[in-house]
N, C-alpha and C positions, 0 to 999 in steps of 0.2 A: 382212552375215551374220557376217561376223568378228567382230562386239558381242555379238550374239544371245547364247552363253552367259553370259558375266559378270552383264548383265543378269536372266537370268531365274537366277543364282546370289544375283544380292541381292534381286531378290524372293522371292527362297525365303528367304532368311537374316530381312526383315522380317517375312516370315510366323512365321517362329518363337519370334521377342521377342517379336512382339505375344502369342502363343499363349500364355510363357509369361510375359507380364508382370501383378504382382500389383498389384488395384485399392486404394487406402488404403479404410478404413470412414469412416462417415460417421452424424453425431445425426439423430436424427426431429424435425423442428421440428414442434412441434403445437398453436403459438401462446398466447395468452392465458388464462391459466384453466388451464389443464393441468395436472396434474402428474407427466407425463414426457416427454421428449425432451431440447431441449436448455437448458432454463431460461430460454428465451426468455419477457421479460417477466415474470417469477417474481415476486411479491413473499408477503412472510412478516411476519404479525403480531410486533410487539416483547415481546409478552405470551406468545408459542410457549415451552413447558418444555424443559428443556434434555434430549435423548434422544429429543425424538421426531424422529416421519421426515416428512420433510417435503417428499422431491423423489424422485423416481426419473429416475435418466441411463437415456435407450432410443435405442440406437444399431443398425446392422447394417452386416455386411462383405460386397462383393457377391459373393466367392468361396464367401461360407459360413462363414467360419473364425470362431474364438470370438472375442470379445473381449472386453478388461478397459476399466473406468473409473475416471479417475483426477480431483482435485480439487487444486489449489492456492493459492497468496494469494501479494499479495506480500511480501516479507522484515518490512516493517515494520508490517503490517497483521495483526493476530490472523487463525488460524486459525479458522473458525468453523463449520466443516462438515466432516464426515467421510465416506468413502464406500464401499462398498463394492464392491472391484475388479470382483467377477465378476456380483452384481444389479444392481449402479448405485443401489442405496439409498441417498442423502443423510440424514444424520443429524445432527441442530443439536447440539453441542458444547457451546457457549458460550452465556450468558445477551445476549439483543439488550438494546439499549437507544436507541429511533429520535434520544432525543435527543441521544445524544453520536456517534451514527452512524446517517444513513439510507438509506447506501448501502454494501453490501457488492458490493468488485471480484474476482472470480475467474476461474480461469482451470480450465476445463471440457477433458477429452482422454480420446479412444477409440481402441484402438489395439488392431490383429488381430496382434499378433506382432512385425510389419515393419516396419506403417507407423503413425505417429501422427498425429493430429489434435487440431488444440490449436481449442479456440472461447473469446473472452474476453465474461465474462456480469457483468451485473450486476442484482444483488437486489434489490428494494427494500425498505426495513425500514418496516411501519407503523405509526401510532401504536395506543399503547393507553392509558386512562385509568389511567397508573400514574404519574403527578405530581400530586402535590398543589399547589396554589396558596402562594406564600410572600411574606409580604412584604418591603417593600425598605425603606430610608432611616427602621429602626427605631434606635433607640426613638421613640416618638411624642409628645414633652412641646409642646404649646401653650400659652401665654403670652395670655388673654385680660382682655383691659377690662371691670369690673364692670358697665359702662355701654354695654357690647354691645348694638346693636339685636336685636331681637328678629330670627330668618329670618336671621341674618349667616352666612355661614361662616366657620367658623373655622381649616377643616386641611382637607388630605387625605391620606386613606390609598392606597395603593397594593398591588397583590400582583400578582404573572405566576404564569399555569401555561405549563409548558413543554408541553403538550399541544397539540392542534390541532383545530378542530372546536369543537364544543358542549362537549368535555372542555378545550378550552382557556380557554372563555368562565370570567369570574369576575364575582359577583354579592356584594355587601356588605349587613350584615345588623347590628343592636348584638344583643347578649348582655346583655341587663340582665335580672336579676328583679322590676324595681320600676319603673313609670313614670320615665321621663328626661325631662332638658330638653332633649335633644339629640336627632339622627334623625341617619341617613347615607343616599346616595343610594348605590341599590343598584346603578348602574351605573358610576358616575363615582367612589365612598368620598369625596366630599366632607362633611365631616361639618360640620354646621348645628345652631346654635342655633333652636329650633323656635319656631312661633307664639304669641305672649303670654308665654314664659319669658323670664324675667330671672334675670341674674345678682346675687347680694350677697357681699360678700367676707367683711362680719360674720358671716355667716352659714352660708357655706363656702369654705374657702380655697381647695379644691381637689375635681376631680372624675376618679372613674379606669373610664373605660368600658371596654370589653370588647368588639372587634369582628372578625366572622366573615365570611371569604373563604369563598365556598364556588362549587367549577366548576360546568359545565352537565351535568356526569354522562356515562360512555362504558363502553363494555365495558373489562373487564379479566377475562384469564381464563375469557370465556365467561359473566360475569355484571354485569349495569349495578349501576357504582357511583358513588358521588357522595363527593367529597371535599375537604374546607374545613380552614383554618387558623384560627388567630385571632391578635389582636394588643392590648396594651395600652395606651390615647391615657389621659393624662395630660394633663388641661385644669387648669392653676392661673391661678385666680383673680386677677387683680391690682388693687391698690386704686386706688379712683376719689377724690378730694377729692373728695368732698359728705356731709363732716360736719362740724359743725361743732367747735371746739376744747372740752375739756372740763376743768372746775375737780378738783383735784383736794382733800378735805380738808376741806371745808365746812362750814359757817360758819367765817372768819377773823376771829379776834380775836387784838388783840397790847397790849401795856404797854407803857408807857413809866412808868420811876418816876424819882423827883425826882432822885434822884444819875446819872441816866442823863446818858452824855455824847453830845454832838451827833455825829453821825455815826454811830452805834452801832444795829445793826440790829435791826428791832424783830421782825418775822417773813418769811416767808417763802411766798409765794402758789405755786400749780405747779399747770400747766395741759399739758396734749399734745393732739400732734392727733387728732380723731376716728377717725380713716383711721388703721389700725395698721399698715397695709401697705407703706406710704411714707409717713410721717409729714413736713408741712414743718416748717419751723424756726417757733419763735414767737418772736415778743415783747411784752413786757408795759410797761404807761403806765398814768398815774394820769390821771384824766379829769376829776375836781373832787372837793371837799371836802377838801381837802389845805392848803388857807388858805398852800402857800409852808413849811409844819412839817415833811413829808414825802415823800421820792424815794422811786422804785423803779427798781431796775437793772432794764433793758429786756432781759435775755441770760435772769438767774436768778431775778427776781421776785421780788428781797429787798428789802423794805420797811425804809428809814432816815428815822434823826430828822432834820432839818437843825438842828434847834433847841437852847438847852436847856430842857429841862421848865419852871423858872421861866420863863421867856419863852412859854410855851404860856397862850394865854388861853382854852382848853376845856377839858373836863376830859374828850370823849369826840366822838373825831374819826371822823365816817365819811365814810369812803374808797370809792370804784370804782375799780377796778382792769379795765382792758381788758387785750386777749390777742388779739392779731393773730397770724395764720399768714402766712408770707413763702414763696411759692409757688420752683421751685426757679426761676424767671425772674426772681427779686427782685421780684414786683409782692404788694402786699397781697391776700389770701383773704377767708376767713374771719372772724370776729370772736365772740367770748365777754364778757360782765362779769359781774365778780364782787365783792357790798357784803364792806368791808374795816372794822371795828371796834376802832380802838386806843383805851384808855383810859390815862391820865395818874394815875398810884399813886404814891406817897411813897414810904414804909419797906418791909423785907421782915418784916412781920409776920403774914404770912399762907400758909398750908401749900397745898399744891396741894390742890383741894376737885372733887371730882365730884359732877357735876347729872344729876338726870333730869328728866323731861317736867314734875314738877312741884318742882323743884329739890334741895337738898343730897341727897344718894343714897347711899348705902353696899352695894346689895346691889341688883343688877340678875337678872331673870331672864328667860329667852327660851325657848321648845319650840319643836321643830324638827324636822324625821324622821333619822333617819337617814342617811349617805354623801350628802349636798350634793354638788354639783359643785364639781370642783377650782377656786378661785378666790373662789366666791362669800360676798359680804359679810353679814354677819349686822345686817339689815337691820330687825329687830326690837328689838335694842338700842340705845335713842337716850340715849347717853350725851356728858357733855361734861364736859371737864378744865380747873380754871380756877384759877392764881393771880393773886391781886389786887393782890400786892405788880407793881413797878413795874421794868425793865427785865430786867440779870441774876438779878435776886431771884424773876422769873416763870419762868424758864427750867427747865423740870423735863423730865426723861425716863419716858419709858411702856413697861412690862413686863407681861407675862404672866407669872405663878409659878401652876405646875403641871404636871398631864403635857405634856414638851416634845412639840413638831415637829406638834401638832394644829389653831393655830391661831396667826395673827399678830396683829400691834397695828401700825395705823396712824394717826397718826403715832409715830414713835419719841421724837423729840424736838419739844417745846413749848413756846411762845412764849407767856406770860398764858394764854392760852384755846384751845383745841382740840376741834373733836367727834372722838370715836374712834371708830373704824373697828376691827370685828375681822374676818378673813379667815381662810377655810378653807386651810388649808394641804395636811392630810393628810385626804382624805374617809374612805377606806379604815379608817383609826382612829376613826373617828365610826360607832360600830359597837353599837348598840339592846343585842343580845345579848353585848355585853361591861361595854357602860356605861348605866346606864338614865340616870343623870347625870352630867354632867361639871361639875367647880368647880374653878374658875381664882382668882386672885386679882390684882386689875388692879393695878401697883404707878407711883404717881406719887412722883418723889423728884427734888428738888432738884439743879440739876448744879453751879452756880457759887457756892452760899451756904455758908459757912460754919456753919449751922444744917443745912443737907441736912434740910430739912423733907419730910415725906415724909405722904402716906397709900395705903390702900387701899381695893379696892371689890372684894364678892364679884361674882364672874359663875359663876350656874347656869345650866345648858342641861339643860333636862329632853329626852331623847329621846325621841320619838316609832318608834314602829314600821313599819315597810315589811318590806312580802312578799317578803324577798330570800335566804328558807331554801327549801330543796325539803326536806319529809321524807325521815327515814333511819332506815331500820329498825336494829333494834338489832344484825342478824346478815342475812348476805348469805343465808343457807340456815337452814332451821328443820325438825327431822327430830322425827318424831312416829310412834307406834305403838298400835295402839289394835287390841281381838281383836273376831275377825271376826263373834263375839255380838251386839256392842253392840248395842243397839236404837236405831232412828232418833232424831236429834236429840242423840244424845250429842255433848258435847261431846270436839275432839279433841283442840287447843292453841292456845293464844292470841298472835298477834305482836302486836308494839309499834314503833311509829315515834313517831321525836319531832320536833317541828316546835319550833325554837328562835320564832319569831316566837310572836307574841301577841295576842289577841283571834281574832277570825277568821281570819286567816291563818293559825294557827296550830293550827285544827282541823285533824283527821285524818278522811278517811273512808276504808275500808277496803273492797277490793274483789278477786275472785278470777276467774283468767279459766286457759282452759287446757285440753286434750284431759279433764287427770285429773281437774278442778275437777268433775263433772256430778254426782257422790252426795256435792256436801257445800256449804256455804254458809259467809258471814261474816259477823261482826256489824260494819255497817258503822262505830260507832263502836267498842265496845271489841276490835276485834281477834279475838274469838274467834272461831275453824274448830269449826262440829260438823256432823255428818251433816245428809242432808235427811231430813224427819220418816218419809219414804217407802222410803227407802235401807234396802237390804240386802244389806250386804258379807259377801261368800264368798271364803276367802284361796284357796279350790282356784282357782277361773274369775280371779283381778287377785288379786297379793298386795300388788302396791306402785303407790302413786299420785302422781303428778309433775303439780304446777300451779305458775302466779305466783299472787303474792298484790302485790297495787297499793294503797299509801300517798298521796294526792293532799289537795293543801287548792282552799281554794274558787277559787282560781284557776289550776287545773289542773297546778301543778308537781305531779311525782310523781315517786316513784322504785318499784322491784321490790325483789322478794326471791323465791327458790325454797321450797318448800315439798314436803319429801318423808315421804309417809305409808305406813309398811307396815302390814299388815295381819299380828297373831298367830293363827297357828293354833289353833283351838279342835279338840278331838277330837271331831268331831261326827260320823262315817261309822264305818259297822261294814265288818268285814273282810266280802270276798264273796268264795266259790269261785264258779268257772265254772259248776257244775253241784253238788245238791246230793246227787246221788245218784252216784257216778262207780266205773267200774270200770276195771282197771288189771290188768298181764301182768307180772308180775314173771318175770325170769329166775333162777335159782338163781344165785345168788354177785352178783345185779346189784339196784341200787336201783330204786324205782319214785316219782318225786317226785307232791306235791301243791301247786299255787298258789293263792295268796287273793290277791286285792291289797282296797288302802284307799285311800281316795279324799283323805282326808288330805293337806295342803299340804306337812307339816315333819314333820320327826322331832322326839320319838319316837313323834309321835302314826299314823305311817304306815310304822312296824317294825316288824312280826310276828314273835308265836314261833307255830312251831305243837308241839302233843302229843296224843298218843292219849288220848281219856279213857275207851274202853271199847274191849275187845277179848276175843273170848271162844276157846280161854284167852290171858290177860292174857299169857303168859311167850312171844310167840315173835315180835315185832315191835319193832324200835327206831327210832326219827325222830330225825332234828336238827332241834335247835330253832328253827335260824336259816334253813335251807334248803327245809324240808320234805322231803329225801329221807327215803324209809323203807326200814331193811334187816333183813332177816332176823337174829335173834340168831346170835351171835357159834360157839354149840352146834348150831345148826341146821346141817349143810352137807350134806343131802341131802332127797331125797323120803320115803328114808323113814323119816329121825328125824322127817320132821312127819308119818306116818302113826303112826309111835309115840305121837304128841302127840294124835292123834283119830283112833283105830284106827274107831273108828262116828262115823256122822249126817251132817251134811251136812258137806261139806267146800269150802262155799264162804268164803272168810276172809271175815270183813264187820271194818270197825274203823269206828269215831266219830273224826274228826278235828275237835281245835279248833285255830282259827287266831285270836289273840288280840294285839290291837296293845298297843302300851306307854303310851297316853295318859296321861291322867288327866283323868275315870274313865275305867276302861278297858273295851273291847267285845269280844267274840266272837263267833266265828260256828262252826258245827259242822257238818259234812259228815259224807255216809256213804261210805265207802271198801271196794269188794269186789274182789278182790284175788286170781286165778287165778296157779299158782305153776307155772312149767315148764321143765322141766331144762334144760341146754343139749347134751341130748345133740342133740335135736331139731333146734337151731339149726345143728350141725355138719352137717348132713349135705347142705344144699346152698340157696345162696338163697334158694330158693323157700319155702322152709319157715319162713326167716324173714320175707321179705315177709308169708307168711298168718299169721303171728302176727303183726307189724305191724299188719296191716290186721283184725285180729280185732276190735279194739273200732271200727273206723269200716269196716263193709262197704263202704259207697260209695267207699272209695278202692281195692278192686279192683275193683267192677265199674266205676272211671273206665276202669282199665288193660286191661281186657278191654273195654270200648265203643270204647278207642283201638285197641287192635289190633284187633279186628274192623275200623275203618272205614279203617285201613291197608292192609288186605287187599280189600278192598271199592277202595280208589282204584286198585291195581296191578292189580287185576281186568281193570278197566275201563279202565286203559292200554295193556293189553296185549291186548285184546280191540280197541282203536279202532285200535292199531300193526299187528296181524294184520290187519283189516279193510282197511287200505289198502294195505297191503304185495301182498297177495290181489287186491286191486283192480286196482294198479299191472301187476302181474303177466300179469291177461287182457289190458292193454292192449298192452304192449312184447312177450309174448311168450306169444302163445295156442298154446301147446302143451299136446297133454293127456300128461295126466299121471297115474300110476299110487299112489293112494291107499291105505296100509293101515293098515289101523285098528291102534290104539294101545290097547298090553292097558293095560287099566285095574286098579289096585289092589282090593281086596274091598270094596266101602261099606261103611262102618259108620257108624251115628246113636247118637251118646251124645245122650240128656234126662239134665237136672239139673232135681232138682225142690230149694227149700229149703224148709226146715221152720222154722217158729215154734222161734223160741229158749227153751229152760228152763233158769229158774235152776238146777234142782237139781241136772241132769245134762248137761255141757257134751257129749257124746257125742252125743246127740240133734239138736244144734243143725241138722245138717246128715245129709240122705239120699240116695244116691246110688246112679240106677236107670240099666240098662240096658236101652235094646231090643230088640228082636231087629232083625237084617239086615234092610235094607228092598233085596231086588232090583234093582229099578229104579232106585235111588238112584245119580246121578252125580258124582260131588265133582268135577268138572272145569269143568261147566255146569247148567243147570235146566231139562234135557229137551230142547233145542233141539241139532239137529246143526251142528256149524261150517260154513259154505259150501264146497262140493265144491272151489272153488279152492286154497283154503288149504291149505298145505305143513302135512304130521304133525309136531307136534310131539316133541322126543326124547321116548320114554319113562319114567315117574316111576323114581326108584332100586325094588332089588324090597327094599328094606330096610321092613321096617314095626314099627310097636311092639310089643314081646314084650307080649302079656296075661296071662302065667303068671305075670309075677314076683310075689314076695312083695312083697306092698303095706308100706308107710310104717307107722309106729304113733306115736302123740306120747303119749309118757305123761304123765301130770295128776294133779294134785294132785285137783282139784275133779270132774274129769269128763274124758272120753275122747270123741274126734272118729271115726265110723266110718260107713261107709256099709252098704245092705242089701245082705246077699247075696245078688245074680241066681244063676239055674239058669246053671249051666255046666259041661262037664266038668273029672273027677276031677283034684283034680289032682299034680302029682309027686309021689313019696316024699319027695323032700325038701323042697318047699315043706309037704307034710303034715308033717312033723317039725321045719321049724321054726316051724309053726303051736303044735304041743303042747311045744315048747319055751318059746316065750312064755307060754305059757296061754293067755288068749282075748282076744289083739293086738285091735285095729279099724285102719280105714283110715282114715285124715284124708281126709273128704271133699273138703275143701278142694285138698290136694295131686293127690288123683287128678283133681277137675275140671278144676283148672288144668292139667295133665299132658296130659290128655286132649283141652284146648282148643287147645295146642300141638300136637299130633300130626295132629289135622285140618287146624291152619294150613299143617303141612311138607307134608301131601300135596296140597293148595290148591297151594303155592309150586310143590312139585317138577314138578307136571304141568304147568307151563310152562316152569321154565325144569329 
């Protein structure tokens, strides 16, 4: 019993930690797919923009208490998400990229104040089709055997996408625009010489293909995309021996003359190998007819006497000459022969002489086309250089004198005899349209004789033509004007292209295409633009017309040129007024204009002057010329200086207006102008009075203004009768008390009719008649005989204010006529509205004013009785 209290003192004391101990918060795990709680299992496209939201943190504290959430990385790791303390909104920061990171480690914490809770999450980052495939171990040069089997491969290409899936897959593809001898396999980039193609190195040294990686396509962004690289393979050709050695120089002829000494070389054979690519070595051997007279060095293929000439018992030795290739193994190749011709000469009495096909020659000629390929041998020239004298006495050199750098001479130097060779040098200068001929002069001259005997031989090359001009017009734009008169088939102007070639290619045919080209044609050969026979140009409707015109020969080179046509205005429209009868409100001191217009394209065919050409009397009206205002003379400044001016007859103004353009010839037009003149005492005296003179020559634009005000009144009506209806409704329902009704003194009805009158020219007073009713009793301007529902609350009653009808009515004084209504029966009235009756003399009412007046004064009693 002695324990007893301690005991139940610390169970009391536990009891009260526990009470007041606070729990930490704690995330919502809500698994895969989620997107909130505690990012368990989260992953996030690599393609997600940078800002959006992509996670919500959802946590709770079990006390209740708020909590914040918090996001971090670690030190060395980008931040890559931000969050928002008190929603838990994750928000991507940073642009992902799954290949240089597919995992994002963070550390996740929700804390009520106290306690925190840290959770460590990780992301994961997915792929998205944002790599392109690339390739590796570039550049691509291949090194192929001309003697390649056909189906061999030859390389491969290679490319990685760093992507994953069907976006990482890559497929190989050639890019050629032209059938190839090659394919690549679309899976492996092995790229193969194809079935039945061969390679030749003669023929091309080198081939440069063009091949395309392209992935298996993936999303990126929300949309499948597919994306390919390409690469450059470089396949050169390398040469194969299997050709054979080739003579260069042909036919070989050489001398030997009698003072020649043994050992002394007589010419010089030159052969290479077929195969330009890797040429082997050659050597050259005499093979029979040499009788033991003559060597030839095996290295340079220079042919020696061994002998001396007297000791020669032929006079004409033929030689073969072999020409072995020496493979780079040192084993024998190939093999060439070539017949070798020395002749046995005495003296040098003999000049270098050139042979043609039927011998001695002085003047050779050849046709050709134009720009040859660089290299090639003028093959039509069979020419041959020969001295007959005998060792150094044969020895001459070969030249070309003329325009340099177009063509060569081979051989340079000659031995007795040599065929010549001539070579294209410069293609480019072998040019038809520079030179229709070209003339050289072949110069053979002596090198070792003291004579330096020399001749020459003309060489013409007639040029031949080729298609190698595109026509060119003479001007990039061609501007032409032509008035909008003309009649079909006029001519408009003519272009011209010139086509430097000749004969056919050198035609032009001419053609026109274009939005503007439709009203006009070409002459396909001379160039000429004229109208179509049908066309009918109006400069008002198209002033100016814009086409190509197309220069082309028969083999389709072409070139353009623009073509702009405007069209001159002809005066051919007459001025038009609006109306040719028009009448018009002039105020005193103010103008009153007139407009014509002209349909006319340009000035000055579409400037108007206008002037009065009659006016009766002529002295009280003046116009501008240029504007059409008209104003009262300068003398006139009242009504009744112009009652001075026609104290009697009608006093309607009438005037003749001409409106007349400045063309040439010139046009007019002539309007009738009647012209009501009214002071502006009128217009002082309050808008109203100006609006109705406004709308005096176009009635319909008051009674627009009065249809709108009426159907104004007409909508409030009937708002305020559908508000009262329910309000009334509402009323029996919430609170059916009766209620004590008293009628609502109603104003006096009155019915104004307007009746109008047929308008007369002579007396504008007439225009307008204005009758009065009598009182109609039963008339209710509130409603249309129907009592409101007994529910409905009295409206306030209307003001007791009503419209004076004694006042002195409006009067508008007029030049031409006077605006007045009839007088209804009604009582006398004041003395002083009687005296300023006979002060005026015999005033009228402006119908107009008083209708209008009168229409308002029903609307305020309309308005007031409601509200």
């Amino acid at each position: 019993m002695g324990r007893g209290p301690p005991a139940v003192l610390a169970l009391w004391m536990l009891f009260l930690s526990l009470a007041q101990a606070n729990f930490a918060p704690h995330f919502f795990d809500n698994g895969a797919g989620s997107t909130n709680g505690n990012m368990a299992l989260f992953s996030l496209p690599e393609d997600t923009p940078v800002g959006s939201h992509v996670y919500t943190l959802n946590g709770t504290d079990p006390e209740g208490d708020p909590v914040s959430y918090h996001i971090s990385f670690n030190p060395s790791a980008r931040s890559v998400f931000s969050v928002d303390p008190n929603l838990g909104n994750i928000t991507l920061i940073e642009e992902l990229d799954r290949e240089r990171e597919d995992e994002i480690e963070a550390i996740i914490s929700i804390s009520d104040g106290l306690n925190l809770v840290a959770e460590k999450v990780t992301i994961l980052v997915t792929d998205a089709n944002d790599e392109a495939p690339r390739f590796i171990q570039e550049p691509y040069v291949v090194q192929v055997p001309e003697d390649t089997p056909s189906g061999s491969s030859l390389a491969r290409v290679r490319a990685v996408d760093r992507d994953t899936g069907s976006a990482g897959s890559v497929t190989y593809f050639l890019k050629n625009p032209h059938p190839s001898e090659f394919s690549v396999d679309r899976h492996s980039g092995v790229l193969r010489l194809q079935a039945g193609a061969t390679l030749d190195f003669e023929k091309a040294r080198a081939h440069f293909l063009t091949v395309v990686a392209k992935d298996g396509g993936g999303k990126l962004r929300g949309a499948d995309v597919v994306l390919s690289a390409t690469t450059e393979v470089t396949v050169n050709v390398e040469d194969v021996q299997d050709m054979a050695p080739v003579f260069v120089g042909t036919p070989y002829y050489g001398y030997v003359y009698e003072d020649t000494l043994p050992g002394s070389e007589v010419l010089t054979v030159v052969a290479m190998d077929g195969d330009r690519g890797k040429p082997n070595r050659v050597l050259y051997s005499l093979v029979n007819g040499s009788d033991g007279a003559f060597e030839i060095n095996e290295t340079s293929g220079a042919i020696s006497v061994t002998q001396s000439p007297s000791q020669l018992r032929r006079e004409v030795y033929e030689l073969h000459v072999q020409v072995t290739e020496v493979s780079s193994a040192g084993t024998p190749a190939a093999q060439a022969m070539v017949p070798v011709t020395i002749r046995i000469v005495d003296l040098n009495n003999h000049p270098p002489t050139f042979y043609g096909e039927s011998g001695p020659q002085n003047r050779f000629e050849l046709s050709m086309y134009e720009h040859p390929p660089q290299g090639e041998i003028l093959r039509g020239l069979k020419i041959t250089v020969n001295d007959s004298d005998q060792g150094a006495n044969a020895k001459f050199n070969l030249r070309l004198v003329g325009p340099g750098g177009i063509f060569r001479v081979v051989p340079q130097t000659v031995l007795n005899e040599a065929q010549v060779t001539i070579i294209v040098e410069n293609s480019a200068a072998i040019d038809f349209e520079k030179f229709k001929v070209l003339t050289f002069k072949l110069l053979a001259i002596e090198v070792s004789t003291p004579e330096k005997f020399s001749s020459t031989a003309d060489v013409v090359i007639q040029l031949l033509d080729t298609n190698d001009n595109v026509p060119k017009f003479t001007s990039h734009y061609y501007v032409a004007r032509i008035p909008e008169n003309a009649p079909g088939g006029s001519n408009v102007l003519a272009v011209t292209a010139v086509d430097p070639d000749t004969g056919p290619w050198g035609e032009v045919k001419y053609s026109i295409y274009g939005s503007g080209a439709d009203l006009f044609l070409i002459h396909p050969s001379s160039g000429i633009i004229y109208t179509q026979p049908w066309a009918s140009l109006d400069a008002e409707g198209t002033s100016r017309y814009n086409f190509y015109v197309k220069a082309e020969d028969m083999e389709g080179r072409y070139s353009l040129a623009e073509v702009f046509i405007t069209l001159l205005d002809v005066n051919d429209h007459y001025p038009q007024f609006g109306k040719s009868v028009q009448e018009k409100i002039m105020v005193l001191g103010s103008p009153v204009k007139i407009e014509a217009t002209d349909q006319d394209a340009e000035e000055p065919n579409n400037l108007l002057d206008y002037s009065i050409t009659h006016a009766e009397p002529a002295n009280v009206f003046d116009i501008n010329t240029h504007t059409g205002e008209i104003w009262l003379k300068n003398s006139i400044r009242s009504l009744d200086a112009l009652h001075n001016i026609t104290p009697n007859g009608d006093r309607t103004w009438s005037l003749e207006v001409q409106a007349k353009d400045r063309g040439s010839p010139s046009f007019s037009t002539t309007a009738l102008l009647k012209i009501d003149i009214v002071d502006t005492e009128m217009l002082s005296r309050g808008p109203m009075a100006a609006f109705l003179m406004q709308t005096k020559e176009n009635p319909m634009k008051a009674v627009g203004v009065l249809a709108g005000i009426m159907a104004i009144i007409v909508a409030l009506t009937v708002l305020i009768s559908t508000a009262t209806f329910w309000r009334n409704k509402k009323s029996n329902k919430v609170q059916p008390v009766r209620r004590v009704l008293r009628k609502r003194p109603s104003p006096a009805p009155r019915s104004i009719r307007i009746e109008w009158l047929k308008f007369r020219r002579t007396k504008a007073a007439d225009k307008f008649v204005l009758k009065e009713a009598p009182p109609n009793e039963n008339c209710n301007n509130n409603s249309r005989g129907s009592t409101p529902p007994p529910q409905a609350p009295a409206p306030p009653p209307p003001p007791s204010t009503a419209p004076s009808m004694g006042q002195a009515p409006w009067t508008v004084p007029t030049v031409s006529s006077s605006l007045g209504p009839q007088q209804p029966q009604q009582p006398s009235p004041k003395p002083r509205a009687v005296a300023k009756r006979k002060a005026v003399g015999s005033p009228v009412q402006s119908a107009l004013v008083s209708e209008l007046r009168q229409k308002f004064e029903k609307k305020n009693l309309h308005s007031k009785a409601y509200f």
